[in-house]
C-alpha positions in Angstrom: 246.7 20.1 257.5 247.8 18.7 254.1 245.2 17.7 251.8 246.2 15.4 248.7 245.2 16.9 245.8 242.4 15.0 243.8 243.3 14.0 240.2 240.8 15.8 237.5 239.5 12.4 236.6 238.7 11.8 240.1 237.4 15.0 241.2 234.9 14.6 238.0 234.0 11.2 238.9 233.2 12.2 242.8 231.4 15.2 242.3 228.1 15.7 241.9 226.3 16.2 238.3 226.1 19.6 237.9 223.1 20.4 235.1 224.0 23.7 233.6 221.3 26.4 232.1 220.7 26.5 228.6 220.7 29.6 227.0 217.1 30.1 227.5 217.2 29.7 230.8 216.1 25.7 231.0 217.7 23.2 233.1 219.2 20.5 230.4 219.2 17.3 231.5 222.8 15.9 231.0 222.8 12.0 230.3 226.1 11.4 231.5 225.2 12.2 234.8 226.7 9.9 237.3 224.5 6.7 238.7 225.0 4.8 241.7 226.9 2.4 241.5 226.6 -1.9 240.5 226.6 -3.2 244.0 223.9 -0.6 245.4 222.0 -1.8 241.9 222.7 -5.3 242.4 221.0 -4.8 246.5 218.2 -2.3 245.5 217.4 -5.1 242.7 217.1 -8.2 245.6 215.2 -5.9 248.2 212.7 -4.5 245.8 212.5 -8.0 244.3 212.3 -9.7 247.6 209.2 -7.3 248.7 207.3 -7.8 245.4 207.5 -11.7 246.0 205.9 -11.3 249.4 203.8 -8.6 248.5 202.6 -10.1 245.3 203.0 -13.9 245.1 203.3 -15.0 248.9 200.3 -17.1 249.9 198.5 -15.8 247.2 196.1 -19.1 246.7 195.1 -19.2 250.0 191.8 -17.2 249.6 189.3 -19.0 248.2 187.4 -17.6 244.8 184.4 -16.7 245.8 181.9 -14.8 242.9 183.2 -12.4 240.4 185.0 -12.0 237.4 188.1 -13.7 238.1 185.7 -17.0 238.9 184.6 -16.7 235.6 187.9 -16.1 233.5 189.4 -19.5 235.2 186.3 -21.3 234.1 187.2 -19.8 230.5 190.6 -21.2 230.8 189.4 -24.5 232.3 187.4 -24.8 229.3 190.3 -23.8 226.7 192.3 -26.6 228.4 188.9 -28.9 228.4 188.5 -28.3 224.8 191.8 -27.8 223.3 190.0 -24.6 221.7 192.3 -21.5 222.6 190.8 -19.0 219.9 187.1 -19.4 221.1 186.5 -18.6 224.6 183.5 -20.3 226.5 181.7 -20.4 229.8 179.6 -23.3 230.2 179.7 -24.3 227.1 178.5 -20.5 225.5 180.6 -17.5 223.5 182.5 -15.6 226.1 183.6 -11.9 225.0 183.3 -9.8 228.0 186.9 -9.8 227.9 189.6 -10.4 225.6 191.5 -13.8 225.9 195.7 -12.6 225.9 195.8 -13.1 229.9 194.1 -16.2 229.6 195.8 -18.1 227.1 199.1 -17.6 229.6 197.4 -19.0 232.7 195.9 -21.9 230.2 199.8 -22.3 229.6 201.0 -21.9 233.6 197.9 -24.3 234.4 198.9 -26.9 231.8 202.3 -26.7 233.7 201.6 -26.4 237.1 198.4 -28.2 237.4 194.9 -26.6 238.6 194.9 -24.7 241.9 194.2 -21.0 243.0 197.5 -20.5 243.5 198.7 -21.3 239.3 195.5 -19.3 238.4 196.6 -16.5 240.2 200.2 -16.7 239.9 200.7 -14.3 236.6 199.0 -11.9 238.4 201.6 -12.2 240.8 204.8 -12.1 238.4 203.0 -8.9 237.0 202.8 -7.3 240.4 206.4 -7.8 240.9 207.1 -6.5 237.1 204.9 -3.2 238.0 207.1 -2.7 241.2 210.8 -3.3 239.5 209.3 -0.9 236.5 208.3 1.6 238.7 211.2 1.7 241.3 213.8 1.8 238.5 212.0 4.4 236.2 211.7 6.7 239.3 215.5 6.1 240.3 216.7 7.2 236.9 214.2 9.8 236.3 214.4 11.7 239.5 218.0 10.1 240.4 217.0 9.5 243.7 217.0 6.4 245.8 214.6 7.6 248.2 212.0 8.8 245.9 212.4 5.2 243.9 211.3 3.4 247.0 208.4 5.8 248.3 207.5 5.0 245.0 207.1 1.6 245.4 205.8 2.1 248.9 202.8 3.9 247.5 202.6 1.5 245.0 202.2 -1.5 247.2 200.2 0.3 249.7 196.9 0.5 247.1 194.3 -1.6 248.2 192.1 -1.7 245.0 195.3 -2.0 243.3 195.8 -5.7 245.5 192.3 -6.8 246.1 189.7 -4.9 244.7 190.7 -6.1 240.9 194.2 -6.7 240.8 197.5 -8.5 241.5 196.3 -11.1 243.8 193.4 -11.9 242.2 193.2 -14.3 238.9 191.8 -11.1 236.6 193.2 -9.0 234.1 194.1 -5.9 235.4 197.8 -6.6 237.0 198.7 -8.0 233.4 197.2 -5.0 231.5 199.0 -2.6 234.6 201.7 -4.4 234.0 201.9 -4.1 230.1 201.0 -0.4 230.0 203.8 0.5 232.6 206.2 -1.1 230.4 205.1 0.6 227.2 205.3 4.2 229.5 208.7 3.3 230.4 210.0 2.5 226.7 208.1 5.1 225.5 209.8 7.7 227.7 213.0 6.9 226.9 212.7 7.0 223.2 210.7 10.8 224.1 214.4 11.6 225.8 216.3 10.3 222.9 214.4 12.4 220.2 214.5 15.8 222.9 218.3 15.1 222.9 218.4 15.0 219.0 220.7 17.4 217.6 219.3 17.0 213.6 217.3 15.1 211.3 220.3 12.5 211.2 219.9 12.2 214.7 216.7 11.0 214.7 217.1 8.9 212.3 219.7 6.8 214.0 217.2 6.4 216.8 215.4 4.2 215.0 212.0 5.6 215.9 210.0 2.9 213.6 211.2 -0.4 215.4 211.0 1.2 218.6 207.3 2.2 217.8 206.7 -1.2 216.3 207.9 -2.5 219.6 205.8 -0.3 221.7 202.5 -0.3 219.9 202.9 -4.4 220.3 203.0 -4.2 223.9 199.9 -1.9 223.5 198.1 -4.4 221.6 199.0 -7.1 223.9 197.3 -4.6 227.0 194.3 -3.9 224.7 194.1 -7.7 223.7 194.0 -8.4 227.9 191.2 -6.4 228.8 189.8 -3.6 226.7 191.0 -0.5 225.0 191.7 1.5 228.6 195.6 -0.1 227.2 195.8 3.1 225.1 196.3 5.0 228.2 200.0 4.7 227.1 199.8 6.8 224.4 197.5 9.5 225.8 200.2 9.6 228.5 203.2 9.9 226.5 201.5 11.8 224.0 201.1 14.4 226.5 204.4 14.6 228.0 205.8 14.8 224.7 203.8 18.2 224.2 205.2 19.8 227.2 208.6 19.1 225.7 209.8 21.9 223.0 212.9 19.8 221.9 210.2 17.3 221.2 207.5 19.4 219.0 210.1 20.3 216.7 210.5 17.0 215.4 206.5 16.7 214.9 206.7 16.2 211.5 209.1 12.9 211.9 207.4 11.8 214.6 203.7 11.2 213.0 204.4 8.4 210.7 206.0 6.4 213.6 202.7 7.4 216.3 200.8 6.1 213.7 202.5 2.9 213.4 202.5 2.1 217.0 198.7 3.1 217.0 198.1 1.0 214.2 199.6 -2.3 215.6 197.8 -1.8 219.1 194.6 -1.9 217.6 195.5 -5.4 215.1 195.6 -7.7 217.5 192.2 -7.0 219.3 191.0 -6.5 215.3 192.6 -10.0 214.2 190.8 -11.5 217.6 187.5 -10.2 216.8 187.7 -11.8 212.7 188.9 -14.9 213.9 185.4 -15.3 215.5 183.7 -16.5 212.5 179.8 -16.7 213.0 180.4 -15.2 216.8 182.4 -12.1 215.1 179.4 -9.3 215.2 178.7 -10.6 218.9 183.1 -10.3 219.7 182.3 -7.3 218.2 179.7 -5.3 220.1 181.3 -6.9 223.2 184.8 -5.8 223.5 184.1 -2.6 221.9 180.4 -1.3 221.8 180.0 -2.3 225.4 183.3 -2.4 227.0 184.1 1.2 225.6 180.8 2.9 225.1 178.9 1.5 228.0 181.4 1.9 230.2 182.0 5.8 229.8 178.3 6.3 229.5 176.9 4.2 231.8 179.6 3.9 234.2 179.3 0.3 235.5 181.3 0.3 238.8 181.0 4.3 239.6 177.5 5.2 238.4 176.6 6.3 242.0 180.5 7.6 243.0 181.9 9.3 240.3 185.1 9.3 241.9 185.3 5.5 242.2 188.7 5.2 241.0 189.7 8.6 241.9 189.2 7.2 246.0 191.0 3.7 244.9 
């Protein structure tokens, strides 16, 4: 039987990528590696979407409150909107600094909107949920260039508990947002690791622009750190180490330290900026978000000091 013949163009096009060894016997990774294509982007996009909306934002004020922190942070915005007083968090009328005031300041904004109810306290915990699923089902389909492993991904996302209820998206506290914000730093930060890995020279790098992208992720950083403590640098420790294991990475130390310092710089302002602005309240800000929130925590443990593995099981 006659078979056409396939142009070159074509047979490029509809074969699969091919990664050749390098010299030394690595696998490269080639960019140009063909993608699926716009449609399958387009449905993957409105499935992943449409599960994250039930998962994350469907009936999500129907459970009542109840004790806990996330009782306490809406009282903190009720009051900001009470009070008109955004920069000086209060429960009942005293300093509140068990937790920095970047998530609350956008519900105070969605409440102002949307009026009070459990459903507009809760709902940016909701929008983050869905943000954390997109991120993570797109960063695993273009790291790993599989489908498949994009949406078991996103099924053993969705299928934490702790991650749902125990703190998280569909309760009105900070973790989804700081989740959320970290995930997104991960994501640009791991793309600006593959740029520099795939630089050729000095020039190279340079046209990456590795200060503005730094600039951009260490403000992201901040913006975790200013919703709920310093566990936002988690980013860093986790790009940090993948860039370690990458050889085409550690060559480029030198270039890269003035920009790590940047980005490390700007995540710490805005929770140092927060804490000044206090005024009279600025040494108890102080030994709050930092003395007790960092040290206490790793010392004392708080929600694991009879399981160790606390998280670990969650």
């Amino acid at each position: 039987m006659a078979v056409n013949p396939l142009r070159k163009d074509d047979a490029q096009q509809n074969s699969p990528a091919v990664e050749a060894p390098a010299p030394d016997g690595s696998i490269s990774r080639d960019p140009s590696a063909p993608r699926y294509s716009r449609r399958t982007k387009i449905l993957d996009l409105s499935l992943v979407l449409l599960v994250g909306i039930f998962m994350c934002v469907y009936r999500i004020g129907d459970h009542s409150f109840g004790a806990g922190d996330q009782t306490t942070h809406s009282k903190v915005v009720q009051e900001m909107l009470a009070s008109g007083n955004l920069l000086n968090p209060t429960v009942n009328g005293r300093p509140y600094y068990n937790k920095p005031p970047f998530k609350m300041w956008v519900v105070a904004g969605v409440v102002s909107v949307l009026g009070e109810s459990n459903f507009s306290y809760r709902l940016v915990d909701g929008i983050c949920g869905v943000a954390i699923g997109l991120t993570v089902f797109f960063f695993t389909a273009t790291v790993l260039r599989s489908r498949l492993a994009a949406y078991l991904a996103l099924l053993t996302l969705y299928g934490c508990n702790l991650l749902f209820f125990g703190h998280g998206i569909r309760n009105a506290t900070q973790d989804a947002m700081m989740v959320a914000l970290t995930t997104a730093a991960i994501t640009l930060g791991y793309h600006v690791i593959e740029r520099v890995r795939a630089a050729q020279s000095a020039a190279t790098l340079t046209e990456i622009g590795l200060y503005r992208w730094s600039a951009g992720i260490g403000a992201i950083v901040g913006l975790a750190i200013l919703t709920k403590n310093v566990a936002g640098l988690m980013a860093f420790i986790v790009l940090g180490l993948y860039a370690l294991t990458q050889r085409d990475v550690v060559r480029h130390i030198r270039s890269l330290i003035g920009p790590a310092l940047l980005a490390l710089v700007l995540s710490l302002a805005p929770l140092g900026l927060y804490i000044l602005a206090q005024g009279p309240f600025r040494r108890v800000a102080w030994q709050m978000l930092t003395i007790s929130e960092v040290y206490k925590r790793a010392t004392k443990g708080y929600h694991f000091v009879n399981r160790p593995w606390y998280y670990i099981e969650g």
